[in-house]
C-alpha positions in Angstrom: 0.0 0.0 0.0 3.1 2.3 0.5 3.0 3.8 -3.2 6.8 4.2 -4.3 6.5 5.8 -8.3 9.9 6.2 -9.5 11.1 7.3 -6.0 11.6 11.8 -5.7 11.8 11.7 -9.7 8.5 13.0 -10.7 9.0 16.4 -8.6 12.0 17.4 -9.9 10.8 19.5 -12.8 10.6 23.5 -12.0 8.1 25.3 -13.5 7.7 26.8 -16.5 5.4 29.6 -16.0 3.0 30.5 -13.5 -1.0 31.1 -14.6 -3.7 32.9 -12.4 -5.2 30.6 -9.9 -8.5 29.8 -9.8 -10.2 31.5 -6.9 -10.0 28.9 -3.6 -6.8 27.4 -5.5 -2.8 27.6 -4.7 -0.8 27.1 -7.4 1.5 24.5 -7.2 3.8 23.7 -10.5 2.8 23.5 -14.3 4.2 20.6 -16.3 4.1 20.9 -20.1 3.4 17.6 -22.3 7.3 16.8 -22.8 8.0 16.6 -19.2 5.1 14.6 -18.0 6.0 12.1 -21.0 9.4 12.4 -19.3 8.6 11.8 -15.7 6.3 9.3 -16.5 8.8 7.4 -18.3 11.6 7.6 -15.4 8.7 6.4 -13.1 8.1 3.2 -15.1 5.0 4.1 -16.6 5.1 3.2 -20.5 3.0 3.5 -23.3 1.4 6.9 -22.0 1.6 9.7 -24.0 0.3 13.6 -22.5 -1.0 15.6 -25.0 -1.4 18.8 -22.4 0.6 21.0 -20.2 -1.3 20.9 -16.7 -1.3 23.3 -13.7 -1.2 21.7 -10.5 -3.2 23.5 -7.3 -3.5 23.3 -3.7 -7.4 22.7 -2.8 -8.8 23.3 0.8 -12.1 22.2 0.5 -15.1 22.0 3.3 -16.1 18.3 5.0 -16.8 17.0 8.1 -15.5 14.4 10.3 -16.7 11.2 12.0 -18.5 13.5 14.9 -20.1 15.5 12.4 -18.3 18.5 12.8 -17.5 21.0 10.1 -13.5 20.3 9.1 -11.1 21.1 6.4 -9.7 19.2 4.3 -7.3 19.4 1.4 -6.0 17.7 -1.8 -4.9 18.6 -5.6 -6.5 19.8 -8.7 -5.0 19.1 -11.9 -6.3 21.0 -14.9 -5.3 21.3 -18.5 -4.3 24.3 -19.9 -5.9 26.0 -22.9 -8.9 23.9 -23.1 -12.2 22.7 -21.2 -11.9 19.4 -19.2 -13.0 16.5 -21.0 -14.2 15.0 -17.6 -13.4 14.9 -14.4 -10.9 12.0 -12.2 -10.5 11.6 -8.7 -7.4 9.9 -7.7 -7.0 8.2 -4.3 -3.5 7.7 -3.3 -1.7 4.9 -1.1 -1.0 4.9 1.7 1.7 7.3 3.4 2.8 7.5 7.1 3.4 11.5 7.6 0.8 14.4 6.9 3.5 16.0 4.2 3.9 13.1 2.0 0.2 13.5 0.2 -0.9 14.7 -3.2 -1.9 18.6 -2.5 2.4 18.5 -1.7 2.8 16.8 -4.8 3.6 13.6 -3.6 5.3 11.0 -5.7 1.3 8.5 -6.6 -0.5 12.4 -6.6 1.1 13.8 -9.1 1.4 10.6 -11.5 -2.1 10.6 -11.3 -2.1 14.5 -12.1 -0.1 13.8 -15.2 -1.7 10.9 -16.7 -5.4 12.2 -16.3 -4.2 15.6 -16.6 -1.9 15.4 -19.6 -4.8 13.5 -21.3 -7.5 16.5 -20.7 -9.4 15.9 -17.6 -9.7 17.6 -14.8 -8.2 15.3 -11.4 -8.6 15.5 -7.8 -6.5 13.8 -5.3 -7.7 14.0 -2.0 -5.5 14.4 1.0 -7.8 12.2 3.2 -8.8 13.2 6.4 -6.0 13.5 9.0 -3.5 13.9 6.3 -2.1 16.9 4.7 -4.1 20.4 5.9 -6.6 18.2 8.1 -6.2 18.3 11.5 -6.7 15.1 13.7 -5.7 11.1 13.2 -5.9 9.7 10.2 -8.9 7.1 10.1 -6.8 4.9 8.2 -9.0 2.2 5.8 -12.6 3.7 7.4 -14.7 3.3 4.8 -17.3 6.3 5.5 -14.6 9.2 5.9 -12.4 7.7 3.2 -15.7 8.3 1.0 -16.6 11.6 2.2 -12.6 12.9 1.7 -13.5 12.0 -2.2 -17.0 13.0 -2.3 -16.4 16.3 -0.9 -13.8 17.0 -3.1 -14.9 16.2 -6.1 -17.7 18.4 -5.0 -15.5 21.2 -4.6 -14.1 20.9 -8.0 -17.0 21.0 -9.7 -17.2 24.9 -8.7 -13.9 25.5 -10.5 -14.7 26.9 -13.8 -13.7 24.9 -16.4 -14.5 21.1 -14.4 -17.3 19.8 -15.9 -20.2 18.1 -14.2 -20.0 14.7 -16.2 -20.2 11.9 -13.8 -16.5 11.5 -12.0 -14.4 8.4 -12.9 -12.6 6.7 -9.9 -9.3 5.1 -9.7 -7.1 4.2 -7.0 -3.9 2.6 -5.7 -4.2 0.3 -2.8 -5.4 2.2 0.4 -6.5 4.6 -2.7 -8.7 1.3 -4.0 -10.6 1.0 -0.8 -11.3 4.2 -1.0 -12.5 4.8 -4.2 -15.3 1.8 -3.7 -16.5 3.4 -0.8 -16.7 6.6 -2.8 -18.2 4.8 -5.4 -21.1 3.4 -2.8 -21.3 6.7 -1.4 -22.1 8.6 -4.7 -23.9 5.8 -6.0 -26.2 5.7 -2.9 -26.9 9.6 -3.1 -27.8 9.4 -6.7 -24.9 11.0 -8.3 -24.0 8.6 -11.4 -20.1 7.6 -12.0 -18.3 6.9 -15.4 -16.8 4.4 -14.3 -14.2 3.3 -10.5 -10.5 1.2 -11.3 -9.0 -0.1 -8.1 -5.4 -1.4 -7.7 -4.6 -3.8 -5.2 -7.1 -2.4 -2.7 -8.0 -4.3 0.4 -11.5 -4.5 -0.1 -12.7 -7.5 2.5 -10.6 -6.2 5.3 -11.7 -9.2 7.6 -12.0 -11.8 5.7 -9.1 -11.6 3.4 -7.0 -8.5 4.2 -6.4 -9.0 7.7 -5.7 -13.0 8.0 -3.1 -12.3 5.3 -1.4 -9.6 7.1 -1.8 -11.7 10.0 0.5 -13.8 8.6 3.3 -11.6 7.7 4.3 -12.5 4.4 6.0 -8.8 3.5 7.4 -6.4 5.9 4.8 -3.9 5.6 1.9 -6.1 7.2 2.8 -5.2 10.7 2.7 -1.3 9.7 -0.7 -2.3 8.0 -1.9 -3.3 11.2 -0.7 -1.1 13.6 -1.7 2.1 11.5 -5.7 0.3 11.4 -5.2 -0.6 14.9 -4.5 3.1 15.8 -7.2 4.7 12.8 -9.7 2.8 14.4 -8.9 3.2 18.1 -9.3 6.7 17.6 -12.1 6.9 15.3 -14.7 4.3 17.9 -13.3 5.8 20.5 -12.1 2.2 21.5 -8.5 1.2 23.8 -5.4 0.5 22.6 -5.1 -1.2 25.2 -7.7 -3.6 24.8 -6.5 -4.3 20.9 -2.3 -4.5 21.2 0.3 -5.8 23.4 1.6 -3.4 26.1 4.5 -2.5 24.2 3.1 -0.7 21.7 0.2 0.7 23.2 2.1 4.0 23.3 4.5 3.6 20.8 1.7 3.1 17.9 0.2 6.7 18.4 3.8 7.9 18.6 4.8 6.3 15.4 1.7 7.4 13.3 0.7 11.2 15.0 4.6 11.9 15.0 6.5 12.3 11.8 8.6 9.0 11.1 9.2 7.2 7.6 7.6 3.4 7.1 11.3 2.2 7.4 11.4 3.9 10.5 7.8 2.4 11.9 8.9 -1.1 10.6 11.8 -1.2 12.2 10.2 -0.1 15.9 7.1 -2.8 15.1 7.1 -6.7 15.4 8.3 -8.8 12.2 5.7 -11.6 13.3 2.5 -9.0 13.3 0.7 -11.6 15.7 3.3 -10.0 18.6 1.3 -6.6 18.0 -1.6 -8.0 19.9 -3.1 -9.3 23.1 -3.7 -13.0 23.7 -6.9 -12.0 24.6 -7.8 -10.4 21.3 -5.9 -13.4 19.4 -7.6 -15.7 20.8 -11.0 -14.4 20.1 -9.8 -14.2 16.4 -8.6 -17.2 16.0 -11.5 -19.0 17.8 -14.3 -17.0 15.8 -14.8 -15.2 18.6 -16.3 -11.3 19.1 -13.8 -8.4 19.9 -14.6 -4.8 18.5 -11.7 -4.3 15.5 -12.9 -7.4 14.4 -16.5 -5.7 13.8 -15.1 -2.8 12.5 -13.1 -4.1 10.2 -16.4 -5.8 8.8 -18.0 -2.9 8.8 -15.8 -1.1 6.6 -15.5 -3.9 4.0 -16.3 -2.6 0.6 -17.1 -5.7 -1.4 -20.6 -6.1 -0.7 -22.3 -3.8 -2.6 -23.8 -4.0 -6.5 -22.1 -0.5 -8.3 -24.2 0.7 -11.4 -21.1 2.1 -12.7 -18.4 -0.5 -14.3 -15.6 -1.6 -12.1 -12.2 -3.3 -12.9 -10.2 -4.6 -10.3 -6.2 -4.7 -11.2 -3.8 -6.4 -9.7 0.1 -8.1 -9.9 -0.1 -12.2 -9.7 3.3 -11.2 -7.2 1.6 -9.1 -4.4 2.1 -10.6 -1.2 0.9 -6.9 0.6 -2.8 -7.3 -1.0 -3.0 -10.6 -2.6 -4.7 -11.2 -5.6 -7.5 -12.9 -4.0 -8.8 -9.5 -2.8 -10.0 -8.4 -6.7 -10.9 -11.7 -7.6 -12.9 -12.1 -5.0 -14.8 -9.1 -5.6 -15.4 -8.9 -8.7 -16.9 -13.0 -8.7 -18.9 -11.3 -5.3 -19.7 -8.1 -7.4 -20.7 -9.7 -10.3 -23.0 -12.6 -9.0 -24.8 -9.4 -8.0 -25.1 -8.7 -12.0 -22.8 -5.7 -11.8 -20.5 -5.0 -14.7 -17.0 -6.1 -12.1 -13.6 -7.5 -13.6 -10.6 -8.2 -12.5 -7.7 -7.7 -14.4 -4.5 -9.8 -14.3 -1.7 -7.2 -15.3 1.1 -9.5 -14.7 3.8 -11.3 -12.4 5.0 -8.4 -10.6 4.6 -7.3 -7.0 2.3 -4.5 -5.1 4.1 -1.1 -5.9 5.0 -2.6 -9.5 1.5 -3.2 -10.1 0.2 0.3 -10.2 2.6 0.7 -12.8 1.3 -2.1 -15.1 -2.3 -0.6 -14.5 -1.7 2.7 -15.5 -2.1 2.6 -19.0 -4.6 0.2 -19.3 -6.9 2.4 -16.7 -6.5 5.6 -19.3 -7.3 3.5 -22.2 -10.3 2.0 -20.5 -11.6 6.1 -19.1 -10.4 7.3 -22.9 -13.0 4.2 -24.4 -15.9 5.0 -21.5 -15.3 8.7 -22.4 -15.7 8.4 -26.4 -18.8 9.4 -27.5 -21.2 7.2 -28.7 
């Protein structure tokens, strides 16, 4: 879930000129079509070609949180230069540890996805999610209901730019980011609003039943980071113990390591490499026995699977991801489409979780640029 594009190679570029924000906008950088063809190249991203030089913004936009109190949020807005949007894209980046590190900063997955939508004409958002970036608070990592609202609200937002237009959004989304953009997809869906169309890569969509006994097992570094930053998103958001959820050793240290600035190599190196020595016996063995025990409800609770979208939905993923297997789009898209919902998912090759987002990429324009064509 930690998306690594090509490393600090896609900010390097300064800009080349500066146009007049939008009102409620920061401007951020421009990137004409030659340089996003280049960065997206050094990322690993091949057979893309941007046709547009984009200007990249700052968004704060209004939400609310869990309680129901008015908040502010932030995120990016990509748009095109020189022309009218031929739609509009909300990206959901992956996951990242520290406030800074989120697409409204250009981070490294934001502003890939700023280029490839943006380079090809649309409009894209890229939420900050709640607790990240200008919001204030801890991040409710993987809860479904204020992941959706961070995108919901947003693309709201952007719709009052001049120049966005109203079309139904398209959805796509890298890991955390997938997650995210099927509870989005719900959410909209539920309200009415109609979408073009939602692509997920490696998202952990049945946190309980598939998600969680994989990370369980530790099969990649990363799982016990996984854990510990849901064990302390949902802690906070159900107002629920640490104490009752990890062992006492990190019953401190796993606020520190998430409210507190620290890298994943950082967190991964304070944290368990058997995840199972994150948690109580008591909570262990109420897992393992089928037992009841609060995370365990609220990781069902913000599953994502078990709903029939309108809108089409592919599911990508690398036959080599050991952070979100392959199980997790499979298995929604056969639960999905048993529903008679128009649900893939899409094999895009033997490589790993980061790799994977890279495989997608082009297949995700070309499917938007085919759902966008006019009939």
């Amino acid at each position: 879930m930690l998306a690594i594009l090509g490393g600090g190679g896609l900010a390097a570029c300064a800009p080349r000129t500066e146009p007049v924000a939008p009102p409620g906008l920061t401007f951020l950088r421009s990137y004409s079509a030659p340089e996003s063809w280049l960065l997206l190249r050094l990322a690993g991203v091949n057979g893309v070609k941007p046709r547009r030089r984009i200007d990249c913004y700052r968004l704060s936009y209004p939400t609310h949180g869990s309680d129901g109190r008015r908040a502010m949020a932030t995120g990016m807005v990509a748009l095109p230069r020189g022309a009218k949007a031929r739609g509009l894209v909300s990206f959901q980046h992956g996951t990242t540890t520290t406030r800074t590190a989120v697409p409204s900063n250009l981070s490294t997955d934001g502003l890939a996805g700023a280029i490839l939508f943006g380079g090809a004409g649309y409009a894209a958002v890229a939420p900050d999610y709640l607790g990240l970036g200008g919001s204030k608070g801890p991040h409710p990592y993987l809860v479904a209901g204020d992941a959706a609202r961070a995108v919901t609200d947003i693309i709201a937002a952007a719709r009052r730019i001049e120049g966005v237009p109203g079309a139904p959004a398209f959805l796509v989304g890298f890991s955390q980011g997938g997650h995210a953009s099927l509870a989005a997809l719900r959410a909209l869906e539920a309200a009415g609003q109609p979408v073009l169309g939602a692509a997920a890569i490696a998202g952990p969509h049945n946190l309980l039943t598939i998600s969680f006994k994989n990370a369980l097992r530790g099969g990649s570094p990363q799982h016990s980071l996984y854990l510990a930053y849901t064990a302390r998103g949902y802690a906070a958001r159900y107002g629920q113990p640490l104490a009752s959820l990890l062992a006492p050793a990190y019953v401190e240290l796993v606020p520190d390591l998430f409210d507190r600035p620290h890298t994943p190599e950082e967190i991964i190196a304070a944290l368990p490499g058997d995840p199972r020595a994150l948690f109580t016996p008591r909570f262990l063995a109420a897992y393992d026995t089928g037992g009841r025990h609060w995370f365990l409800d609220a990781m069902a609770a913000n599953e994502v699977s078990g709903f029939t979208p309108k809108a089409p939905v592919r599911l990508y993923y690398g036959d080599l991801d050991i952070d979100v297997p392959p199980e997790e789009a499979i298995a929604t898209a056969r639960r999905m489409t048993a529903a008679g919902a128009d649900a893939r998912a899409v094999d895009v090759g033997a490589v790993g979780h980061d790799p994977s987002v890279l495989k997608a990429a082009p297949m995700i324009l070309e499917w938007l640029e085919a759902l966008s064509a006019p009939l």
